[in-house]
KOLVEXTOR-439313 format. One record per residue (C-alpha): residue number from 1; residue in three letters; x, y, z. Coordinates in pm, whole numbers, plus 50000, padded with zeros to 5 digits. Example, Ala and Ser with C-alpha at 12.3 -4.5 7.8 and 13.67 -1.06 7.14 Angstrom:
2
R_1_ALA_51230_49550_50780
R_2_SER_51367_49894_50714
//
This chain:
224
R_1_UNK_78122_52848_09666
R_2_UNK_78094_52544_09494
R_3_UNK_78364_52208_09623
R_4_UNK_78390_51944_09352
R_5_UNK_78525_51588_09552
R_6_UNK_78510_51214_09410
R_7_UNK_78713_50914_09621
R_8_UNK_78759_50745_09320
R_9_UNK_79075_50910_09132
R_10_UNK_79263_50701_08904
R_11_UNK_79622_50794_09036
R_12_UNK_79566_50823_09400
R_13_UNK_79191_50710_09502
R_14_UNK_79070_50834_09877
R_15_UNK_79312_51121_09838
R_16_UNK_79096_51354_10024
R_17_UNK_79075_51113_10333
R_18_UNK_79419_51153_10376
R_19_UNK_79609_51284_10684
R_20_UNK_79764_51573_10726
R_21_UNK_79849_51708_11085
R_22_UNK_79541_51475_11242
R_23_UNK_79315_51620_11012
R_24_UNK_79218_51501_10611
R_25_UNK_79265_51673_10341
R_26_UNK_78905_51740_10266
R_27_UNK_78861_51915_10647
R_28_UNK_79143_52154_10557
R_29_UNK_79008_52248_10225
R_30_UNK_78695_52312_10412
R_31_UNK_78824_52539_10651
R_32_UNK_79009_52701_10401
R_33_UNK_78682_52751_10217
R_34_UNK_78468_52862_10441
R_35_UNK_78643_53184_10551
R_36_UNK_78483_53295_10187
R_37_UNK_78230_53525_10158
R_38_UNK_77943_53318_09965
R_39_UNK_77579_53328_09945
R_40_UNK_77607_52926_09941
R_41_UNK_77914_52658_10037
R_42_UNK_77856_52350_09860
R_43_UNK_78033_52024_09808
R_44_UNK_77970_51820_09466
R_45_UNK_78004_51461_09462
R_46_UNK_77867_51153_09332
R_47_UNK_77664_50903_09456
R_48_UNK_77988_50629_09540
R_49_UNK_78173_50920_09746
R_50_UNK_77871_51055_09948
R_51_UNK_77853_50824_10228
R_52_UNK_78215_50904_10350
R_53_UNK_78230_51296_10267
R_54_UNK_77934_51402_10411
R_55_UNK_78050_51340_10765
R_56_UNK_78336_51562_10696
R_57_UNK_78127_51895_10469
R_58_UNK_77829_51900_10665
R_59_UNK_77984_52000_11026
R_60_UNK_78180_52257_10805
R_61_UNK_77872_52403_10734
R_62_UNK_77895_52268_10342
R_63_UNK_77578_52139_10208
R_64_UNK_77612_51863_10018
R_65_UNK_77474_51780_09662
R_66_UNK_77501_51454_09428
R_67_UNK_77486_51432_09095
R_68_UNK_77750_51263_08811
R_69_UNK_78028_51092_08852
R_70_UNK_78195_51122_08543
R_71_UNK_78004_51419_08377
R_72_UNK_78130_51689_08627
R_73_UNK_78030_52004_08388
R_74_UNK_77663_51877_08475
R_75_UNK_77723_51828_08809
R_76_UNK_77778_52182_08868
R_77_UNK_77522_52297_08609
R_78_UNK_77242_52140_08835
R_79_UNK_77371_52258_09152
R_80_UNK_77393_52591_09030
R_81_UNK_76986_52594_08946
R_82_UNK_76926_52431_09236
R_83_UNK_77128_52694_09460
R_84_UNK_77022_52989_09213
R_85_UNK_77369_53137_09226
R_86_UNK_77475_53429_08957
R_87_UNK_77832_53340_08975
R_88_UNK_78039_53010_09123
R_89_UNK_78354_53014_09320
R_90_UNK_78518_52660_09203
R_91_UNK_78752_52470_09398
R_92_UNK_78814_52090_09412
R_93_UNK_78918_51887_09700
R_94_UNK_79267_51798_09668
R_95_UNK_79408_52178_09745
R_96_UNK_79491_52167_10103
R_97_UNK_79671_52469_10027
R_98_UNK_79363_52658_09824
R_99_UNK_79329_53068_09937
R_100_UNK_79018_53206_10057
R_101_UNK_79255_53530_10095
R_102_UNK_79340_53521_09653
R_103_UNK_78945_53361_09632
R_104_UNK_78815_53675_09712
R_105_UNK_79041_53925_09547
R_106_UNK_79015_53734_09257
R_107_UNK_78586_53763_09290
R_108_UNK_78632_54145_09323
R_109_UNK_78840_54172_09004
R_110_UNK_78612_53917_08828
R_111_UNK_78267_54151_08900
R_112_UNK_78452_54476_08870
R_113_UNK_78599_54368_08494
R_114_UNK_78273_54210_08444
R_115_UNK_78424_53888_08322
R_116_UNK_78250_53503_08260
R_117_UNK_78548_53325_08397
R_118_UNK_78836_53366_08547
R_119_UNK_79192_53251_08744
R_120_UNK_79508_53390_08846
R_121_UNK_79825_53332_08657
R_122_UNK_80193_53285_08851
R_123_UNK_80016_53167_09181
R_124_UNK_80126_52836_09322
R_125_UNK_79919_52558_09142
R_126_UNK_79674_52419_09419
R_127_UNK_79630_52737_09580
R_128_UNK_79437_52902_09359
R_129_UNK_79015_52843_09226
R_130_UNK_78817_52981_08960
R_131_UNK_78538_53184_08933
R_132_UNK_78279_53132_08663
R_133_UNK_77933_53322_08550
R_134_UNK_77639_53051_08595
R_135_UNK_77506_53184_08299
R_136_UNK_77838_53096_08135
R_137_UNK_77875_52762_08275
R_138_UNK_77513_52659_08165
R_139_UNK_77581_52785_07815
R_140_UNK_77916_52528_07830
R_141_UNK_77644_52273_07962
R_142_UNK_77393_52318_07659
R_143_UNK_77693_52289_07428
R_144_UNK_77999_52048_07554
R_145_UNK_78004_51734_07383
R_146_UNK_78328_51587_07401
R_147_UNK_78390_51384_07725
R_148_UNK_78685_51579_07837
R_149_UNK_78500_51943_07828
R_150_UNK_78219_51724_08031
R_151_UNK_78485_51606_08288
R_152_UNK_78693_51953_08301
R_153_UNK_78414_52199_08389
R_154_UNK_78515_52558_08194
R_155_UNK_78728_52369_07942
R_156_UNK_78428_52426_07665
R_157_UNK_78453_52828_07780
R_158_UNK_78874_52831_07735
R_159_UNK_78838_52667_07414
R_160_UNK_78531_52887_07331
R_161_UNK_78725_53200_07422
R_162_UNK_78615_53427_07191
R_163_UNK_78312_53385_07313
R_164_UNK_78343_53431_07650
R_165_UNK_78518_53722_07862
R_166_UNK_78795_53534_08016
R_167_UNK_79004_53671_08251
R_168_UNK_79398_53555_08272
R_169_UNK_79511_53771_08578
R_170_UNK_79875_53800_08706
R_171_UNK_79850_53759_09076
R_172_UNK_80074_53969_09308
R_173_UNK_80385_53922_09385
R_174_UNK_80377_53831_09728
R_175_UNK_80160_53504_09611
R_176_UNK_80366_53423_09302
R_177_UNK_80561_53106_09270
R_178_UNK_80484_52944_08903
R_179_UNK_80662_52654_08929
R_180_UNK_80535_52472_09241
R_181_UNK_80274_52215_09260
R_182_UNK_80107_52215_09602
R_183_UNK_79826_52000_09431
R_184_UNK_79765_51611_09517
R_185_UNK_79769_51412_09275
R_186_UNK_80074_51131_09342
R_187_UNK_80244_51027_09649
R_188_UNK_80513_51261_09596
R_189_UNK_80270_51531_09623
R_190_UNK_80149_51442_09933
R_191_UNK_80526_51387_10063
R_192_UNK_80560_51735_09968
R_193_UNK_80211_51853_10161
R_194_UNK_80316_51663_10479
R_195_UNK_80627_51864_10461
R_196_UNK_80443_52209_10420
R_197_UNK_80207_52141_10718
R_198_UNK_80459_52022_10945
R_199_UNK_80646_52322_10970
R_200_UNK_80332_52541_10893
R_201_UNK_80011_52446_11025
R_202_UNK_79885_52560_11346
R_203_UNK_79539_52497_11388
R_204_UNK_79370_52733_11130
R_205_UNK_79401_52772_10728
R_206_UNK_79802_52829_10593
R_207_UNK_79797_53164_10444
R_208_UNK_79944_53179_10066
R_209_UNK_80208_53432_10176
R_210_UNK_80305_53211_10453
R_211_UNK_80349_52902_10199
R_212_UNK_80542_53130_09903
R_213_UNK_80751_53232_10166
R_214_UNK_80783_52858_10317
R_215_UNK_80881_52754_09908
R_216_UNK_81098_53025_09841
R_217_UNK_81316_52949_10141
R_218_UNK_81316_52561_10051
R_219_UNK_81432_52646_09699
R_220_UNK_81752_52893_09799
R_221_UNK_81828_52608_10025
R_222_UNK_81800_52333_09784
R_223_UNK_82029_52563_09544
R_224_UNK_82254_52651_09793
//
């Protein structure tokens, strides 16, 4: 289980210090995260973020590992060798929302189908992770060389498909809600989070079924 987190985002820097019910954003990623399963939970940062997200991974039980800033794709290449993990649960750190509940029933389907990478379609964008082969992602390593499949880790393996087992998986219903971002990005998002938590949180991880269910009642009452 491998966390990527930088403080230095163009649209909305420090987002994962940010407040939400007394805790940040990066502590409830966290705790989401570490309900998985995982032979290793790791967070990837750089060397200008360290100082103020280690306080918050390491009493998570996250170990934490630096590498580049800007060239993500070999951030998590060298952290994988380092950890000697087969496969890589990816998640970044502005998903308050993010599933360990569709993390690991996406991992099952992704060793059972024997794919190199793969996602769940229709799920509410910020909930969801990928899952990636090491062997794949080092392969993307050796190869990438445009900046953007350097900065946007299995970019090289989409664009690559054919060459590469990719799996594109409907989730199920109950977790399906295409069109809602419950990413952070903008101040708008995080208007939007602060509204979720309010009326959800309660002292553990937000289930995705609780949070479709919170969004589908929000949208018959906007349309109503």
């Amino acid at each position: 289980m491998l966390l990527q987190v930088r403080l230095h985002s163009h649209r909305l820097p420090r987002k994962a210090l940010l407040p939400l019910q007394g805790l940040a954003v990066l502590t409830h990623v966290l705790r989401a995260l570490k309900q998985i399963r995982a032979q290793v939970h790791a967070l990837l940062t750089d060397s200008r973020s360290v100082g103020a997200l280690a306080p918050l991974a390491e009493p998570e039980g996250f170990l934490v590992f630096v590498g580049p800033e800007e060239d993500v794709l070999a951030r998590y290449a060298r952290a994988a060798e380092q950890y000697e993990v087969q496969r890589i649960i990816r998640a970044t750190g502005d998903n308050p929302l993010v599933s360990a509940r569709a993390a690991e029933a996406l991992l099952d389907l992704h060793v059972r189908e024997g794919y190199d990478l793969s996602h769940y379609l229709d799920n509410p964008l910020g909930t969801g992770v990928e899952v990636v082969e090491s062997k794949a992602l080092l392969e993307a390593h050796a190869r990438a060389r445009d900046p953007f499949e350097r900065e946007h880790i299995t970019t090289y393996l989409y664009r690559n498909a054919e060459a590469f087992r990719i799996g594109e998986i409907p989730c199920p219903q109950v977790w399906a809600f295409a069109q809602a971002r419950l990413t952070l990005d903008t101040d708008e998002d995080y208007a939007l989070l602060q509204e979720v938590f309010a009326d959800l949180y309660a002292g553990r991880p937000i289930e995705i079924e609780e949070v479709v269910g919170w969004l589908k009642r929000h949208t018959l009452r906007a349309t109503s």
